[in-house]
Structure formats: C-alpha cells, structure tokens
BARO-541423 format. One record per residue (C-alpha): residue number from 1; residue in three letters; x, y, z. Coordinates in steps of 0.05 Angstrom, whole numbers. Layout:
REM BARO-541423
NODE   num   residu        x        y        z
NODE   NUM      ALA        X        Y        Z
...
//
This chain:
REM BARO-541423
NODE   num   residu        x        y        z
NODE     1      UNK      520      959      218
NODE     2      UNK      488      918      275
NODE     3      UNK      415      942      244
NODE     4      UNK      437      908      181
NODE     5      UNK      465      846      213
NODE     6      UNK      397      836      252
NODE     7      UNK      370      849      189
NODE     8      UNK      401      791      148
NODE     9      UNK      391      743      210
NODE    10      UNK      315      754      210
NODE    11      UNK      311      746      139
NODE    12      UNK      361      680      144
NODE    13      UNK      315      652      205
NODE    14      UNK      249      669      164
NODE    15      UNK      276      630       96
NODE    16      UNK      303      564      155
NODE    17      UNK      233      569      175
NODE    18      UNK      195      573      105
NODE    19      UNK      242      506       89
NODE    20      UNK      213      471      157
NODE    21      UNK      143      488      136
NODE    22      UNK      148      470       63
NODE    23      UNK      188      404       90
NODE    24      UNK      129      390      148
NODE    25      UNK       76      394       89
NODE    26      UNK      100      338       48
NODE    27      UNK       46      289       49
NODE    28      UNK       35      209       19
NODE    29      UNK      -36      203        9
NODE    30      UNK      -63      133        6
NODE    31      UNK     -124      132      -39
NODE    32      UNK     -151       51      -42
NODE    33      UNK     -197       12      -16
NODE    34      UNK     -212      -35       41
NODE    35      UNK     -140      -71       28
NODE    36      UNK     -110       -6       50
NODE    37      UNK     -173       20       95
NODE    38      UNK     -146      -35      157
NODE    39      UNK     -223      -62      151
NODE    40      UNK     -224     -119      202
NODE    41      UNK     -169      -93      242
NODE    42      UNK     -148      -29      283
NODE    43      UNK     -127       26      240
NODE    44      UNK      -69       38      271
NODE    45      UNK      -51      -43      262
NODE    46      UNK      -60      -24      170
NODE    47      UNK       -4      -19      134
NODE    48      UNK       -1       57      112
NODE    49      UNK        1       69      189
NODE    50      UNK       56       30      198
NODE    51      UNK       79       69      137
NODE    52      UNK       72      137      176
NODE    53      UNK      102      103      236
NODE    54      UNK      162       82      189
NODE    55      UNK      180      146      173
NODE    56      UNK      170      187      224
NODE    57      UNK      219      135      262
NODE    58      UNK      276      152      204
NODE    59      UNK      262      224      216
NODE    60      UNK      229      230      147
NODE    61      UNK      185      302      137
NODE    62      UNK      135      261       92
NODE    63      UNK       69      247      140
NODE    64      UNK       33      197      108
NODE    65      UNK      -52      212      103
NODE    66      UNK      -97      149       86
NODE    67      UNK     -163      169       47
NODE    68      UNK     -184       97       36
NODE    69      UNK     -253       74       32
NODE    70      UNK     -283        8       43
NODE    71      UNK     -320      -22      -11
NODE    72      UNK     -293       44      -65
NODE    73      UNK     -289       22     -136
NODE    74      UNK     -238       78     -186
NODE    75      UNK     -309      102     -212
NODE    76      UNK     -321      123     -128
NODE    77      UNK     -251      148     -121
NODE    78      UNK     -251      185     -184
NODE    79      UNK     -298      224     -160
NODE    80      UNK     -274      247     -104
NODE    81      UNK     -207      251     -120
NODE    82      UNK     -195      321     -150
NODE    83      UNK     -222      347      -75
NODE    84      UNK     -171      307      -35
NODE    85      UNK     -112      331      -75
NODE    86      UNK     -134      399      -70
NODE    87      UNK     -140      383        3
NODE    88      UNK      -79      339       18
NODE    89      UNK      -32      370      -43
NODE    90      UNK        8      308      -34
NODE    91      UNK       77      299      -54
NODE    92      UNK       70      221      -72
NODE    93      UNK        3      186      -92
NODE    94      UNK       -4      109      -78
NODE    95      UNK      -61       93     -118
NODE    96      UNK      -88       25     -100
NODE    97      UNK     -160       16     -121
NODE    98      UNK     -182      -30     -175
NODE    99      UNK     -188      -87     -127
NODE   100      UNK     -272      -81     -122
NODE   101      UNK     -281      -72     -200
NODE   102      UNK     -250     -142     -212
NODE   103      UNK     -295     -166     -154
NODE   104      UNK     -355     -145     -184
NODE   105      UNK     -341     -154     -262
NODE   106      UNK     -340      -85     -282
NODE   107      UNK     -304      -67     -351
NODE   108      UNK     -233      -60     -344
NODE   109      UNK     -235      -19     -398
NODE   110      UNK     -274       33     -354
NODE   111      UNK     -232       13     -297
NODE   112      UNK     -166       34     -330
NODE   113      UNK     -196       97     -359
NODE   114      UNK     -208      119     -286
NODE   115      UNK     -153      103     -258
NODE   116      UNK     -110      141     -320
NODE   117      UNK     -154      207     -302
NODE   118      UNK     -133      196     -232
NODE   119      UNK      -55      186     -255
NODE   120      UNK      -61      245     -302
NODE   121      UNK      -85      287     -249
NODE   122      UNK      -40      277     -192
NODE   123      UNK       19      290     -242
NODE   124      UNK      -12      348     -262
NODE   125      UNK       -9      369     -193
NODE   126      UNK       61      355     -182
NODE   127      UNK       58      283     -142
NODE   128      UNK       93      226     -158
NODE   129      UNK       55      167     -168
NODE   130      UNK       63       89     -145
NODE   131      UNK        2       44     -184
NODE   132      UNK      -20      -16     -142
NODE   133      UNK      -43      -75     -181
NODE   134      UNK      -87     -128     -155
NODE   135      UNK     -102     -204     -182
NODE   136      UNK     -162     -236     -183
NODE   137      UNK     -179     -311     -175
NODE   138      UNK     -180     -353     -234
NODE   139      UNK     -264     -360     -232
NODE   140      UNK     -273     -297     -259
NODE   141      UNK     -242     -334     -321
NODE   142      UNK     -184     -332     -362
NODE   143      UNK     -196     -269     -413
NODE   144      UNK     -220     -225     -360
NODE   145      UNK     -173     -243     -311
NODE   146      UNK     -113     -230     -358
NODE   147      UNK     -140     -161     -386
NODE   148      UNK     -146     -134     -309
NODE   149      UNK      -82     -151     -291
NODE   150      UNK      -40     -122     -358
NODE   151      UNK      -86      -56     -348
NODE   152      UNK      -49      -39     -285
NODE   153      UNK       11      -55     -327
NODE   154      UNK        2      -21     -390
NODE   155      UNK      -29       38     -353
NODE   156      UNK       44       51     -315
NODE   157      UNK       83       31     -372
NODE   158      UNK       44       89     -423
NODE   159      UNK       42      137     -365
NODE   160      UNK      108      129     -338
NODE   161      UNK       88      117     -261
NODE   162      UNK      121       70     -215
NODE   163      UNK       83        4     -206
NODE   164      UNK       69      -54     -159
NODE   165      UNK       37      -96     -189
NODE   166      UNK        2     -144     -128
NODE   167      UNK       -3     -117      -63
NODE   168      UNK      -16     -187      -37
NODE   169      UNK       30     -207      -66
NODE   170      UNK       78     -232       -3
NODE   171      UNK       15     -272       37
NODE   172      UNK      -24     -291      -33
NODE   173      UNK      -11     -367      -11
NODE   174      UNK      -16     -357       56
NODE   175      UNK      -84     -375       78
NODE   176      UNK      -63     -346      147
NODE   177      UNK      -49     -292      141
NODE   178      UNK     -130     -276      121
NODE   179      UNK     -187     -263      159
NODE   180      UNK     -242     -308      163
NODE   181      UNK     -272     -277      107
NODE   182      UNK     -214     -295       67
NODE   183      UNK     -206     -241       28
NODE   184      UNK     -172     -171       79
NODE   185      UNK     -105     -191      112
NODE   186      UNK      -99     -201      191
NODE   187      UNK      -64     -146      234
NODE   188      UNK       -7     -191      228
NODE   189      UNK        3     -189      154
NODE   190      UNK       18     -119      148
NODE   191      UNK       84     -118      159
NODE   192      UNK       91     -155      101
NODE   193      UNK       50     -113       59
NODE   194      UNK       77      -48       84
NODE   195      UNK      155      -82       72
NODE   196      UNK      125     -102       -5
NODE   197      UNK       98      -37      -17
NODE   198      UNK      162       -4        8
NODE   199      UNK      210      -35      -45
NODE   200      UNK      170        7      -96
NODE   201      UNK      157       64      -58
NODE   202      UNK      229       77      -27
NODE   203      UNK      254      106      -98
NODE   204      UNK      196      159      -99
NODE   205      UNK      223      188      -32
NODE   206      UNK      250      252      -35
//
C-alpha cells in the first residue's frame, strides 16, 4: 500500500513539475526594429525590458525575448523569422516592423504581404499575435501615407490579430521626448510606450 502511495506522489510531483516547466517556457518575443531595439539608449532603459521587468514583478511565467534589429525592414525580418520561432516558440508575437519601409518608400503592397506571411506563420505555430502600426510624416505625401497606415489595419482586421495601431502614439507631439535625431524616443519615453503597448497586449495574456 505505501509502494503505491509513493507511487502516485512521484507521478503527482512529476506532472506539478511538467506544469512549472511548460509555465517557465512561455515566451513574448519582440520582433521590430530600432523603435523596439532601445537604439540610443541602454537596453535595459527600452520598453520590452521594462515589459519583462513588468511581469516578472506581477509574478507572470511569460519572459519576454526581444529579437529586434536596428535598421530591419518586414522583407529582413521575414527572413529570419521562421528560425526565431522555431527557436523562441513564443506564446505571443508583437510584431512591430514596418516603420523602415515607410522611411524608405518601399511598396506597401510588398510591405503588407510580408508582414501577413509573418502573421500567418506565428498562428500557425500557436502564438497569439499583437500588429504594431506606425505613421509616417505627411512628406511622404498624402496617397502613400494613407495606404501604409490602413495596411496595418486591414491586415489585422482580415487576419483577425489584435492591433495597435501607432506605437508613438502617446509622445507623437512631444518633441521631448526624442532624441536629437528626432526620430527614436529618449530612455524617458518608454514608460509611455511600454503603458501604450500594454492596453493592447494585456488581453493576449494568458
């Protein structure tokens, strides 16, 4: 009898610790570009580390793993992406590139058909998804401008992702809250970000 009651405690203290490990795995993997890279400022000052910091102080088992590059476009971080989610196997995906295709004038049309592979992908490996928009100033003119910003739109909508539509948005009139180069945020303006981004992301928590 005591054999069989050892028995059933080893097998109940094996499946508590299978839970732990499955719950220690879950990972949010941050896939942008220099707006979520901290360029300019210590990576521990960005806001997807204050994101990690966030909820590991709520006791959360999600870790939170940034693979954003400075300076990627979706055609860069389409292809690379299939290898980080075989690497990270995240539970959420915040996608938030786009930003350095409007910079440089590429088609949207190309930029919305890579970021839809990348959306169709990490469903199809089980992740939820949050879609970070970005605006552009009004020199790049009116037609273009317009067509970027509904792409991150109608891409959620016909996908059925969550969606943010401008990071920035919080410090977009805020000349402050810029580096000199006016374009990447100051260590100070993440907060702000990271409280933005957290409105949309909160629902996708497990």
């Amino acid at each position: 009898m005591f054999k069989r009651f050892a028995s059933r405690i080893f097998f109940l203290v094996l499946f508590c610790c299978s839970l732990a490990a499955t719950a220690a795995e879950q990972r949010i993997l941050i896939y942008g570009d220099s707006l979520s890279a901290g360029f300019g400022i210590a990576v521990s000052q960005s806001w997807p580390a204050l994101l990690g910091q966030r909820l590991q102080a709520a006791g959360s088992p999600l870790s939170v793993t940034n693979a954003s590059i400075s300076g990627e476009t979706t055609a860069g971080g389409r292809a690379r992406f299939a290898a980080a989610l075989d690497q990270f196997k995240p539970a959420i995906v915040i996608l938030a590139l786009g930003a350095n295709d409007g910079l440089r004038g590429l088609p949207v049309a190309e930029m919305k058909s890579n970021l839809a592979f990348m959306v169709t992908l990490a469903k199809k490996h089980h992740a939820r998804v949050l879609l970070i928009g970005m605006h552009l100033p009004p020199n790049y003119g009116q037609k273009y401008t317009q067509e970027f910003d509904a792409a991150f739109r109608d891409l959620a909508r016909r996908e059925k992702v969550a969606l943010l539509p401008f990071l920035l948005e919080p410090i977009a009139l805020d000349q402050s809250a810029y580096q000199a180069d006016g374009l990447h945020p100051t260590a100070a303006a993440q907060p702000k970000i990271l409280d933005h981004v957290w409105k949309a992301l909160k629902p996708l928590l497990p």
